[in-house]
N, CA, C and O atoms as CSV, one atom per row, in Angstrom:
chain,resi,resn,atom,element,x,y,z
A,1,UNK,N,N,35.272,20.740,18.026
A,1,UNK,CA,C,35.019,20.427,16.629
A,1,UNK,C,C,35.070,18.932,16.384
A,1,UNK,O,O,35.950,18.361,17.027
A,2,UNK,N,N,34.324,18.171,15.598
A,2,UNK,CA,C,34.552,16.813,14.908
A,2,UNK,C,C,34.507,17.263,13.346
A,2,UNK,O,O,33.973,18.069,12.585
A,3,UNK,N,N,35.658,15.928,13.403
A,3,UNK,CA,C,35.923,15.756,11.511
A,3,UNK,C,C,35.299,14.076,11.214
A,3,UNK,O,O,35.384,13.224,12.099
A,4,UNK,N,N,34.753,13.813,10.010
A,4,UNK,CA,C,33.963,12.680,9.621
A,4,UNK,C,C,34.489,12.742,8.639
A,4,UNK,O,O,34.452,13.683,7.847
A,5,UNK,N,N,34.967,11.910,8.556
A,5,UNK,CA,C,36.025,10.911,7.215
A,5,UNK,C,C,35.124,9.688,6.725
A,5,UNK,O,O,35.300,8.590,7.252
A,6,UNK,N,N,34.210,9.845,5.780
A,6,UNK,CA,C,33.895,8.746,5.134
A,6,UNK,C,C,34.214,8.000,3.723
A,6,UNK,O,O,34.467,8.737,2.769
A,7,UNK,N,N,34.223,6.478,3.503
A,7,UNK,CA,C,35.152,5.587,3.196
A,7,UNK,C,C,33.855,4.341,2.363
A,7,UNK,O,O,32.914,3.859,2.994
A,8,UNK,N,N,34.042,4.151,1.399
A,8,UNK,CA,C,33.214,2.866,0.890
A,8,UNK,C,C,32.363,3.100,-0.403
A,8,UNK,O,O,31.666,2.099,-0.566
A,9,UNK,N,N,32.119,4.131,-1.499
A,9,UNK,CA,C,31.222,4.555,-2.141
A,9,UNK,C,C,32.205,4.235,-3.001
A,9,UNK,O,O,33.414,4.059,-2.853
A,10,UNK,N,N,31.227,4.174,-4.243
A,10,UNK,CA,C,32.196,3.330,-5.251
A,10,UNK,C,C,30.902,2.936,-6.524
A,10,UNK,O,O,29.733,3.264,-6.324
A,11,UNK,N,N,31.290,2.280,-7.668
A,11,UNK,CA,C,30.076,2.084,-8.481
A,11,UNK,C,C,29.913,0.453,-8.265
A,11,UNK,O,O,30.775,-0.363,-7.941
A,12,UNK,N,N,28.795,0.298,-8.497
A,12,UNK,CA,C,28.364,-1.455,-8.365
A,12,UNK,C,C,27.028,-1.403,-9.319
A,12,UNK,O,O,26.233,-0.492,-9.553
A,13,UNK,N,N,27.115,-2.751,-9.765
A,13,UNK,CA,C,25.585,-2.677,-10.531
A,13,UNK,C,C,24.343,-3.223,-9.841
A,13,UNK,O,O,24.334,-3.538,-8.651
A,14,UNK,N,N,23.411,-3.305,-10.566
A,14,UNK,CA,C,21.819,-3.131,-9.622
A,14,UNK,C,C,21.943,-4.761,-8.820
A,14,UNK,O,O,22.373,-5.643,-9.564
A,15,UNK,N,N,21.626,-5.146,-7.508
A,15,UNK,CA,C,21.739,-6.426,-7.144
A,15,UNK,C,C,23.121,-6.496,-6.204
A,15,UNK,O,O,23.304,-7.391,-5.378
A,16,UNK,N,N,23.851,-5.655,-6.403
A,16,UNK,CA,C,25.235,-5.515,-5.682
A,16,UNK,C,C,25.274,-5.218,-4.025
A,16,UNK,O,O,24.259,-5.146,-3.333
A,17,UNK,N,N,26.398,-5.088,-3.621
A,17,UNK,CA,C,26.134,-4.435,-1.907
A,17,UNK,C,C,27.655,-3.554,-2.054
A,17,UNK,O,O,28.519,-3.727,-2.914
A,18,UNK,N,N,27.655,-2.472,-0.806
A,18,UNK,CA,C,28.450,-2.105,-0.779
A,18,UNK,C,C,28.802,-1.647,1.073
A,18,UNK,O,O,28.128,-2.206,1.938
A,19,UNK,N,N,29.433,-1.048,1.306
A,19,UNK,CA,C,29.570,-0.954,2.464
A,19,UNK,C,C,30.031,0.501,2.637
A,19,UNK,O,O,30.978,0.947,1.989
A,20,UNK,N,N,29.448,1.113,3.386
A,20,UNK,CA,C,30.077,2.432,3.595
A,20,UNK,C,C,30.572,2.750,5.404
A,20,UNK,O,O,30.060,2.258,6.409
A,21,UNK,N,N,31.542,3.579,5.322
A,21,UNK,CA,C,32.109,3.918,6.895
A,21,UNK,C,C,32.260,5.367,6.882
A,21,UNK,O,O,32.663,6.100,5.979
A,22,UNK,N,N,31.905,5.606,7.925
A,22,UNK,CA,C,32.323,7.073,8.509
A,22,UNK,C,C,32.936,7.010,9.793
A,22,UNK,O,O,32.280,6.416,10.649
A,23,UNK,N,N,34.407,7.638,10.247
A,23,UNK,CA,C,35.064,7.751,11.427
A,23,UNK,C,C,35.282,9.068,11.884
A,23,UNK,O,O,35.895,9.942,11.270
A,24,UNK,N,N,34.726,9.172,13.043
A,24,UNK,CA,C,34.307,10.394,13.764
A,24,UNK,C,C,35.521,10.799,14.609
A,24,UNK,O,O,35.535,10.277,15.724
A,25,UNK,N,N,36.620,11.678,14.296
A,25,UNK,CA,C,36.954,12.238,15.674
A,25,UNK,C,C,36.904,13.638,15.964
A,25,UNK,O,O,36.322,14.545,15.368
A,26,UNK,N,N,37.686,13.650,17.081
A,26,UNK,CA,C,37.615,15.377,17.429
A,26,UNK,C,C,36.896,15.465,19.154
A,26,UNK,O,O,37.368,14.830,20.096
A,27,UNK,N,N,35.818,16.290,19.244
A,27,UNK,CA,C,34.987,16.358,20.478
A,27,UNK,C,C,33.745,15.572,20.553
A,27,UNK,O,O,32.759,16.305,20.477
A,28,UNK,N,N,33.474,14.361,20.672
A,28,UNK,CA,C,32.384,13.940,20.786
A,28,UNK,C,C,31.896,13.495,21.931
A,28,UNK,O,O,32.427,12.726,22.732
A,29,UNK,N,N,30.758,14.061,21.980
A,29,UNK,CA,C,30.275,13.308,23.288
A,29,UNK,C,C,29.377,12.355,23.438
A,29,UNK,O,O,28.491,11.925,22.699
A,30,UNK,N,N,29.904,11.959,25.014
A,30,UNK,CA,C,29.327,10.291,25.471
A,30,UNK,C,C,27.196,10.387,24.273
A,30,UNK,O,O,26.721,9.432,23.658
A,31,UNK,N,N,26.848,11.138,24.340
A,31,UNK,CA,C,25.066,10.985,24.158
A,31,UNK,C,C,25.358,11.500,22.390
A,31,UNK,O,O,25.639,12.696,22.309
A,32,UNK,N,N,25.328,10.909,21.328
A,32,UNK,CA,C,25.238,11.078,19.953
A,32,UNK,C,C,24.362,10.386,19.138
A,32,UNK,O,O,23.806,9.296,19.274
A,33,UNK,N,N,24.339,11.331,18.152
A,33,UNK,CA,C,23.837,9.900,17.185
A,33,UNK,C,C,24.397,10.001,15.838
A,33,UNK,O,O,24.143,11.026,15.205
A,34,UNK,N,N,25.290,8.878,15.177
A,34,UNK,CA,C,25.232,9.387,13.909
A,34,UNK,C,C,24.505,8.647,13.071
A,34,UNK,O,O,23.853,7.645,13.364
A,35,UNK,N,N,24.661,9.307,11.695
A,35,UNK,CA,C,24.199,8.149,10.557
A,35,UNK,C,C,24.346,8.529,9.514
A,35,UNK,O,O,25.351,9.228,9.386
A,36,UNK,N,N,23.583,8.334,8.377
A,36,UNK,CA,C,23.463,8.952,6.922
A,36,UNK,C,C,22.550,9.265,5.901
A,36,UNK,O,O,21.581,8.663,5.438
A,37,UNK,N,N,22.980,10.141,5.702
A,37,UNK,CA,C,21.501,11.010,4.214
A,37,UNK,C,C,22.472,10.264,2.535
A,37,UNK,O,O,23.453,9.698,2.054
A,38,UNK,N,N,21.242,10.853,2.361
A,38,UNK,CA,C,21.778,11.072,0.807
A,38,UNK,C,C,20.890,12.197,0.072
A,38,UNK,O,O,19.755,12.512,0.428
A,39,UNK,N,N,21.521,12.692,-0.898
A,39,UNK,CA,C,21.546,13.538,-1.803
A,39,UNK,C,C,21.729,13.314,-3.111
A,39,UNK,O,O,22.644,12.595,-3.513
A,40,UNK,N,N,20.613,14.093,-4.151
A,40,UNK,CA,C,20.716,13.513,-5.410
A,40,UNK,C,C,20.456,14.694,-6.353
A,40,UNK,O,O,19.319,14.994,-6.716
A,41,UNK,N,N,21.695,15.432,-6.779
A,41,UNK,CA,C,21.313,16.130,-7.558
A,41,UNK,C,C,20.442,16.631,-7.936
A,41,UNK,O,O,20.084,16.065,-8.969
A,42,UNK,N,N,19.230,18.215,-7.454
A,42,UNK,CA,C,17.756,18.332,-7.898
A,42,UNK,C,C,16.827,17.638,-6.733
A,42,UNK,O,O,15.631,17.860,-6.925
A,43,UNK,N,N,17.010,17.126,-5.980
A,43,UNK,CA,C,16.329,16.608,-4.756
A,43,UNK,C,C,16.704,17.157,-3.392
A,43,UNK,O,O,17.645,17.942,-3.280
A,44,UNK,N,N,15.904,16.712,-2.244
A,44,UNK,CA,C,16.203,17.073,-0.905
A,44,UNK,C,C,17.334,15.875,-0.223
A,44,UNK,O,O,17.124,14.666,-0.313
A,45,UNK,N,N,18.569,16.486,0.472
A,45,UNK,CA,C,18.825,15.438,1.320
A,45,UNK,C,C,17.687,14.752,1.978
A,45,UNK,O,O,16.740,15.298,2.543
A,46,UNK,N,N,17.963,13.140,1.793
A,46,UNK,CA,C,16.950,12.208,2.443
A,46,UNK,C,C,17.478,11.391,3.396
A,46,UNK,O,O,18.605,10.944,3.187
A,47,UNK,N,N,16.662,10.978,4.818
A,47,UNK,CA,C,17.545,10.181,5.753
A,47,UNK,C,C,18.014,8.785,5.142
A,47,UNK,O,O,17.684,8.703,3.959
A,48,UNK,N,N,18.393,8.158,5.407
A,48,UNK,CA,C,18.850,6.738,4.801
A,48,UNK,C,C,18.631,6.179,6.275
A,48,UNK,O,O,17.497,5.841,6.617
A,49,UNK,N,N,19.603,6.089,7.065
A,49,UNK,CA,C,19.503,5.660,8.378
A,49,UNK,C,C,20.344,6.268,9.964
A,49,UNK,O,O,21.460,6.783,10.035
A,50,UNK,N,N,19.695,6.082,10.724
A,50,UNK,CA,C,20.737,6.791,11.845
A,50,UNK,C,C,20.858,5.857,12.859
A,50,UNK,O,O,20.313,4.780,12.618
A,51,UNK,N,N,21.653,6.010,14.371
A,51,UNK,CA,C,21.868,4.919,14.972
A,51,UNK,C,C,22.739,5.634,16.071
A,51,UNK,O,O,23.917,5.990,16.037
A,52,UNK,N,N,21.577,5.750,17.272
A,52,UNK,CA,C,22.322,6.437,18.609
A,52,UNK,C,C,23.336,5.933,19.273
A,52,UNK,O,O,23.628,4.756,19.061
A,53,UNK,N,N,23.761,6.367,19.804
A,53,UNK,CA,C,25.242,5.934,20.800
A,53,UNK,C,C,24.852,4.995,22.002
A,53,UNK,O,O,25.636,4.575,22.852
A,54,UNK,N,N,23.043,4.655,21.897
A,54,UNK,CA,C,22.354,3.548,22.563
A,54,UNK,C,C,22.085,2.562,22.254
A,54,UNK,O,O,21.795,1.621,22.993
A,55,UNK,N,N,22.157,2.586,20.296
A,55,UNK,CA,C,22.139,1.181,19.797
A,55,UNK,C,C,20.544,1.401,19.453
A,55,UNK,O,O,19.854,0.405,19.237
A,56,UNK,N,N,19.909,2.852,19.400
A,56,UNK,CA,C,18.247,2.907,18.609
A,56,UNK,C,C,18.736,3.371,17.245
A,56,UNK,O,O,19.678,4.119,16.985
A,57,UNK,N,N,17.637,2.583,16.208
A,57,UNK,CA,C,17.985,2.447,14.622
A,57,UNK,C,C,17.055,3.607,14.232
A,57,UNK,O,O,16.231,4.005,15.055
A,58,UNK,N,N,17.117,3.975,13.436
A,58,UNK,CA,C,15.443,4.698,12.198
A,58,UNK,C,C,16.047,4.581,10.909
A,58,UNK,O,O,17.016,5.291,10.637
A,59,UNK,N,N,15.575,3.750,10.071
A,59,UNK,CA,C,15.876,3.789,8.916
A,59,UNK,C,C,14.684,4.586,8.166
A,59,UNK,O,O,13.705,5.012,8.777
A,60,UNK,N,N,14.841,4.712,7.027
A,60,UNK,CA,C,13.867,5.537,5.825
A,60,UNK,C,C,13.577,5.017,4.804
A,60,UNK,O,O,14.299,4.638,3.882
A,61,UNK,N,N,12.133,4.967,4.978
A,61,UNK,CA,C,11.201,3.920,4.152
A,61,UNK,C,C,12.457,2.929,3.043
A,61,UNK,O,O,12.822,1.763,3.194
A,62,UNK,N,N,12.814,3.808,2.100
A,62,UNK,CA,C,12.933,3.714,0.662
A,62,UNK,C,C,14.360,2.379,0.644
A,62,UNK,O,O,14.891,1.926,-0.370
A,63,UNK,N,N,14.720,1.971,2.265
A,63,UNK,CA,C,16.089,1.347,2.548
A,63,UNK,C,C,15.505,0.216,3.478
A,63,UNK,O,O,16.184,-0.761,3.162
A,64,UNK,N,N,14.898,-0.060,4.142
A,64,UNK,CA,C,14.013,-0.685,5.324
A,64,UNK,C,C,14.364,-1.977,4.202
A,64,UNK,O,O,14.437,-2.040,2.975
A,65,UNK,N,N,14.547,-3.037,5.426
A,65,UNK,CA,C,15.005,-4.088,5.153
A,65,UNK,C,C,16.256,-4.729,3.834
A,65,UNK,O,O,16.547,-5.876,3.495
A,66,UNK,N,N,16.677,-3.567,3.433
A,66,UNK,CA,C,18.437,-3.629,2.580
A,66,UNK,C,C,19.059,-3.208,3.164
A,66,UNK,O,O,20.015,-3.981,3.224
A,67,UNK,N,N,19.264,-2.294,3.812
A,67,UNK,CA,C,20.398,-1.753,4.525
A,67,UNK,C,C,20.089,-2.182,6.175
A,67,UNK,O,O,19.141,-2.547,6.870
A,68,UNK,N,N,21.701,-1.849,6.319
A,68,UNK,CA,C,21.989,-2.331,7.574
A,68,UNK,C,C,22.457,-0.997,8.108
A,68,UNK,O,O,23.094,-0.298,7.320
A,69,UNK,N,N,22.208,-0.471,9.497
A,69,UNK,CA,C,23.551,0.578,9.928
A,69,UNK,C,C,24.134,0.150,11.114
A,69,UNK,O,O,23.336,-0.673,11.563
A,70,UNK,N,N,24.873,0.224,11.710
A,70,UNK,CA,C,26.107,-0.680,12.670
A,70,UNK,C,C,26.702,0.588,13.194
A,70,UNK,O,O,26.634,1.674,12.619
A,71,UNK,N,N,27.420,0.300,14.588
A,71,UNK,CA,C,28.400,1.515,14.677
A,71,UNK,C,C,29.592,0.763,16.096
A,71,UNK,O,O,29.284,0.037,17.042
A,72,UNK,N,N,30.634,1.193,15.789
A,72,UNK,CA,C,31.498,0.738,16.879
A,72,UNK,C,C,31.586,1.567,17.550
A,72,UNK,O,O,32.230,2.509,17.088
A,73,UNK,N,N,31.068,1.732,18.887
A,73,UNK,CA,C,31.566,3.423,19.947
A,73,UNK,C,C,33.137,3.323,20.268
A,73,UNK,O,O,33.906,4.263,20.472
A,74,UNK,N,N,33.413,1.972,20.262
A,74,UNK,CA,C,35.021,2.552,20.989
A,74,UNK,C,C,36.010,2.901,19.827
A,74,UNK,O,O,37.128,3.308,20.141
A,75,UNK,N,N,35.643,2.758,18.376
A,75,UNK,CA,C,36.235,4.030,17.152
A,75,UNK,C,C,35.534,4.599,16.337
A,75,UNK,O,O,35.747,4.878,15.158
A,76,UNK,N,N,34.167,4.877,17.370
A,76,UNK,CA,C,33.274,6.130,16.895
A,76,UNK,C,C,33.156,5.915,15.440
A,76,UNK,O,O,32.938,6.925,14.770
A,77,UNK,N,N,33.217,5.248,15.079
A,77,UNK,CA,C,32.634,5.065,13.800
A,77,UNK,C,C,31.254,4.100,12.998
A,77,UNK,O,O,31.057,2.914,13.261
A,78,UNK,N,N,30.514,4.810,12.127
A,78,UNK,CA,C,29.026,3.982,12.011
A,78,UNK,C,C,29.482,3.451,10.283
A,78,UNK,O,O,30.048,3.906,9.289
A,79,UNK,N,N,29.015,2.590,10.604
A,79,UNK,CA,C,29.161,2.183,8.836
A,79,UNK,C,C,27.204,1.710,8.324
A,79,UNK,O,O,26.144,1.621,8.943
A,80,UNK,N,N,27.461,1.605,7.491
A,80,UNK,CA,C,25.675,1.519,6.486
A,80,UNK,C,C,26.367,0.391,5.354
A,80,UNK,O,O,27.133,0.678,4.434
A,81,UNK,N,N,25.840,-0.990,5.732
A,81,UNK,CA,C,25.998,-2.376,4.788
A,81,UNK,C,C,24.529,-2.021,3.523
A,81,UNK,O,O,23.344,-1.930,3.843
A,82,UNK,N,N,25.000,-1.905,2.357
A,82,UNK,CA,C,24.009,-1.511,1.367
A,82,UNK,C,C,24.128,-3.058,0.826
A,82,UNK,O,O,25.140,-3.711,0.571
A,83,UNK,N,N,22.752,-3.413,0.741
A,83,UNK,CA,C,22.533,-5.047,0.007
A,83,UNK,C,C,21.505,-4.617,-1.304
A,83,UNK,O,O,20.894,-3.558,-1.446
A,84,UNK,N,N,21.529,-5.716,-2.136
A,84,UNK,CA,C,20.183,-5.204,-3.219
A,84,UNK,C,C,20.212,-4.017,-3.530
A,84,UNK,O,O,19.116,-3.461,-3.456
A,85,UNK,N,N,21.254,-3.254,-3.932
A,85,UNK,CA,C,21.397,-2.069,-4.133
A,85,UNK,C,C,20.379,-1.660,-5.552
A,85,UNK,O,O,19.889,-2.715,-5.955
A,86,UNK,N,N,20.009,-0.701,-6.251
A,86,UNK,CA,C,18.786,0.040,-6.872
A,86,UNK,C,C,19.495,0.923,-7.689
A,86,UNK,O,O,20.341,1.631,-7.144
A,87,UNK,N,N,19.240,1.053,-9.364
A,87,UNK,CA,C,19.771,2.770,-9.689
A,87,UNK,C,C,19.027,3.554,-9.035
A,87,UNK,O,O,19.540,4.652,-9.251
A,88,UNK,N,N,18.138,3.714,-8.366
A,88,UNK,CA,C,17.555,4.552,-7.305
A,88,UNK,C,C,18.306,5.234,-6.273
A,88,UNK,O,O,18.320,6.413,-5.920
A,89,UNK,N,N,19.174,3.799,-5.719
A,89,UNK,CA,C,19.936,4.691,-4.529
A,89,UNK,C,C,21.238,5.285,-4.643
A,89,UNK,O,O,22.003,5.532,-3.710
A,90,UNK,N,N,21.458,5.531,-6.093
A,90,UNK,CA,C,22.255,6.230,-6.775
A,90,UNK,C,C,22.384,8.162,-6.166
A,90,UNK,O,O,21.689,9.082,-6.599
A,91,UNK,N,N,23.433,8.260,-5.139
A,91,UNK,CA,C,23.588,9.664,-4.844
A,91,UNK,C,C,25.068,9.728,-3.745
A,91,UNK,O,O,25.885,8.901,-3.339
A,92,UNK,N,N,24.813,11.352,-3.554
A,92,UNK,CA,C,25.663,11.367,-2.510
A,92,UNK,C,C,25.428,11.141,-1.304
A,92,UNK,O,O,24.402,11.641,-0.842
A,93,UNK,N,N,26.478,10.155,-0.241
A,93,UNK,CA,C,25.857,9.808,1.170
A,93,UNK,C,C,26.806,10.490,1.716
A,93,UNK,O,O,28.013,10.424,1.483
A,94,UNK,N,N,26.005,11.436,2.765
A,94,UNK,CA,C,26.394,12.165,4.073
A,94,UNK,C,C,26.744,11.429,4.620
A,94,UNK,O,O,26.560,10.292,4.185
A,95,UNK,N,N,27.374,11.579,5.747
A,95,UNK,CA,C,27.371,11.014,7.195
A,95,UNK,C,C,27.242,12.308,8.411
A,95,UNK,O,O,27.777,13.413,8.497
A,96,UNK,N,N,26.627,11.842,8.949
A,96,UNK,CA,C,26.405,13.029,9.898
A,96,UNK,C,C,26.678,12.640,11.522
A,96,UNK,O,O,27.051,11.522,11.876
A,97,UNK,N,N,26.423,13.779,12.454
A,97,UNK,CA,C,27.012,13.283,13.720
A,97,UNK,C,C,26.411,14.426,14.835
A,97,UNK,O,O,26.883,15.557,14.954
A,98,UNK,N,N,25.252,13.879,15.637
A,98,UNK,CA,C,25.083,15.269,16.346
A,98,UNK,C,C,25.245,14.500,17.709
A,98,UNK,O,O,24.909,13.424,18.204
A,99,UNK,N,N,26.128,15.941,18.135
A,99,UNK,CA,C,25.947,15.583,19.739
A,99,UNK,C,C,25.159,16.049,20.709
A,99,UNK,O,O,24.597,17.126,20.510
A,100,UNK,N,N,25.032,15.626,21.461
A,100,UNK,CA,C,23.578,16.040,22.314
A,100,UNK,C,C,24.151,15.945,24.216
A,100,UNK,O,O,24.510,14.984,24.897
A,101,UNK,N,N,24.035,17.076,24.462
A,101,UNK,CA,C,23.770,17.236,25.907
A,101,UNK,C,C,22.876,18.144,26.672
A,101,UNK,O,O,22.138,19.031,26.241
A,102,UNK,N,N,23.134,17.657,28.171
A,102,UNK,CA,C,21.546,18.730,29.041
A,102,UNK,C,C,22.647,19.584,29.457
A,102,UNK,O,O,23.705,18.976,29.615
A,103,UNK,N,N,22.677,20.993,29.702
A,103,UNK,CA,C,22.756,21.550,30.413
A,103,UNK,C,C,22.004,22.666,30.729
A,103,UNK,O,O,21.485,23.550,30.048
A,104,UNK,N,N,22.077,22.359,32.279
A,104,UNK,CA,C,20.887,22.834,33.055
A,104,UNK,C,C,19.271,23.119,32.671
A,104,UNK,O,O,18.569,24.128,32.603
A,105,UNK,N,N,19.035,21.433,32.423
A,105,UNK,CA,C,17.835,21.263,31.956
A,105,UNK,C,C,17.472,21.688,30.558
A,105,UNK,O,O,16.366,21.369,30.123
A,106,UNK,N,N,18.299,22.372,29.830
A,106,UNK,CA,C,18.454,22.509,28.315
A,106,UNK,C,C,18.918,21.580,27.396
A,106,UNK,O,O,19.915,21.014,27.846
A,107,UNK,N,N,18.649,21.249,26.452
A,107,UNK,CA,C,19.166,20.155,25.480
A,107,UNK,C,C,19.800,20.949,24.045
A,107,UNK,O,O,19.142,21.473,23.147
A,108,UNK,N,N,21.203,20.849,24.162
A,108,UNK,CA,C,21.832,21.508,23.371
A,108,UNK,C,C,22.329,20.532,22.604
A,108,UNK,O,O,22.791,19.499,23.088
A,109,UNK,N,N,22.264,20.838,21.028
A,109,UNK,CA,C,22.952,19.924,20.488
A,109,UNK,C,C,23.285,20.524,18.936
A,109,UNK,O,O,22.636,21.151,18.099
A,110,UNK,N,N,24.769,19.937,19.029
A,110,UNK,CA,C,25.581,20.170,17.587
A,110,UNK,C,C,25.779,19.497,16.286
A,110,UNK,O,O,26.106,18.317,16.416
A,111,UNK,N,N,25.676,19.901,15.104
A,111,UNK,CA,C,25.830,18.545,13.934
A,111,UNK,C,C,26.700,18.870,13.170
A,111,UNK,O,O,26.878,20.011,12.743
A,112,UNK,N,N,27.431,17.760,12.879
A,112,UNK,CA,C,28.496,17.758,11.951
A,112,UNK,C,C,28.001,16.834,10.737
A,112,UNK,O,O,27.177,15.919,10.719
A,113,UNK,N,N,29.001,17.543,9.469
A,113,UNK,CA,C,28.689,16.624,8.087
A,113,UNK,C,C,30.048,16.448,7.497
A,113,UNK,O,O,30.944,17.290,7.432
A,114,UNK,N,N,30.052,15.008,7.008
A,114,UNK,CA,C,30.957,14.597,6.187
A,114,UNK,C,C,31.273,15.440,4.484
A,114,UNK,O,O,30.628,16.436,4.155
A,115,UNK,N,N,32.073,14.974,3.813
A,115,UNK,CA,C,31.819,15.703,3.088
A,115,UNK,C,C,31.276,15.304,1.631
A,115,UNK,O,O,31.336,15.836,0.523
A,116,UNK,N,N,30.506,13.674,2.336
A,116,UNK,CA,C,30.161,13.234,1.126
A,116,UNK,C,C,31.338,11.913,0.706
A,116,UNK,O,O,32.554,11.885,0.898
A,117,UNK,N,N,30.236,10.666,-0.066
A,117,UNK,CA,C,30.713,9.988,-1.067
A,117,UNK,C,C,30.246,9.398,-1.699
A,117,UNK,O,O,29.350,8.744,-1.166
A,118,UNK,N,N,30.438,9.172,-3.161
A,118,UNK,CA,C,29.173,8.945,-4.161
A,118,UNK,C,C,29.168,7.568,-4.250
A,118,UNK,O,O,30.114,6.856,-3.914
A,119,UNK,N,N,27.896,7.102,-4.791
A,119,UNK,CA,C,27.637,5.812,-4.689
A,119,UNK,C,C,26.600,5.644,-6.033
A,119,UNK,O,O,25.470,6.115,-6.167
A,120,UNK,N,N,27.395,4.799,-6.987
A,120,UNK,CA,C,26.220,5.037,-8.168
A,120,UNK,C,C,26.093,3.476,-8.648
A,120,UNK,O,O,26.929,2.682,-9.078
A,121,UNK,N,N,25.041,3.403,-8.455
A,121,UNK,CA,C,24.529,1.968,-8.965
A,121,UNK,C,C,23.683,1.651,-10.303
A,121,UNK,O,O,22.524,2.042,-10.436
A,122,UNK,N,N,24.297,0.987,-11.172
A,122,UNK,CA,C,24.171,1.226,-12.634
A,122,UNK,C,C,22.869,-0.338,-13.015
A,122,UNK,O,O,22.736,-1.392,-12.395
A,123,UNK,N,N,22.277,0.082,-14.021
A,123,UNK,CA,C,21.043,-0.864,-14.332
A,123,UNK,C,C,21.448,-2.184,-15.183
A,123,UNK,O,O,20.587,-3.006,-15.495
């Protein structure tokens, strides 16, 4: 099992930054990736950004070039630097965490979710 403890959501107004963290423990293994969605009341969770345990990024359109995502492997934890923040990116941010291994030529893999923290950015 992994537990994801995330840390940093808070209100700021439009132009602001904030910083968010998620710390992963439990069973994780060496090949992961985590990162973070968000969610907005009446909408689909949307990716924000993710960031493998290799140091490959994908951010999502709507964040590309404001946000940052970072991650320390030796305390498993990824954080997401929010700059120029938007009442747009006003929601709840996941953090998520899947692990990924082969066995015997199979690719099995598990995901974990935080349980959320809101982030509301006012006009």
């Amino acid at each position: 099992q992994v537990q994801l403890v995330e840390s940093g959501g808070g209100l700021v107004q439009a132009g602001g930054s904030l910083r968010l963290s998620c710390a992963a423990s439990g069973s994780i293994f060496s090949i992961n990736t985590m990162g973070w969605y968000r969610q907005d009341p009446g909408k689909q969770r949307e990716l924000v950004a993710t960031i493998t345990s290799g140091g490959s990024v994908i951010y999502g359109e709507s964040v590309k070039g404001r946000f940052t995502i970072s991650r320390d492997n030796a305390k498993n934890t990824v954080y997401l630097q929010m700059n120029s923040l938007k009442p747009e990116d006003t929601a709840v941010y996941y953090c998520k965490l899947i692990n990924r291994r082969t066995v015997l030529g199979i690719l099995d893999e598990y995901a974990y979710w935080g349980q959320g923290t809101q982030v509301t950015v006012s006009s």
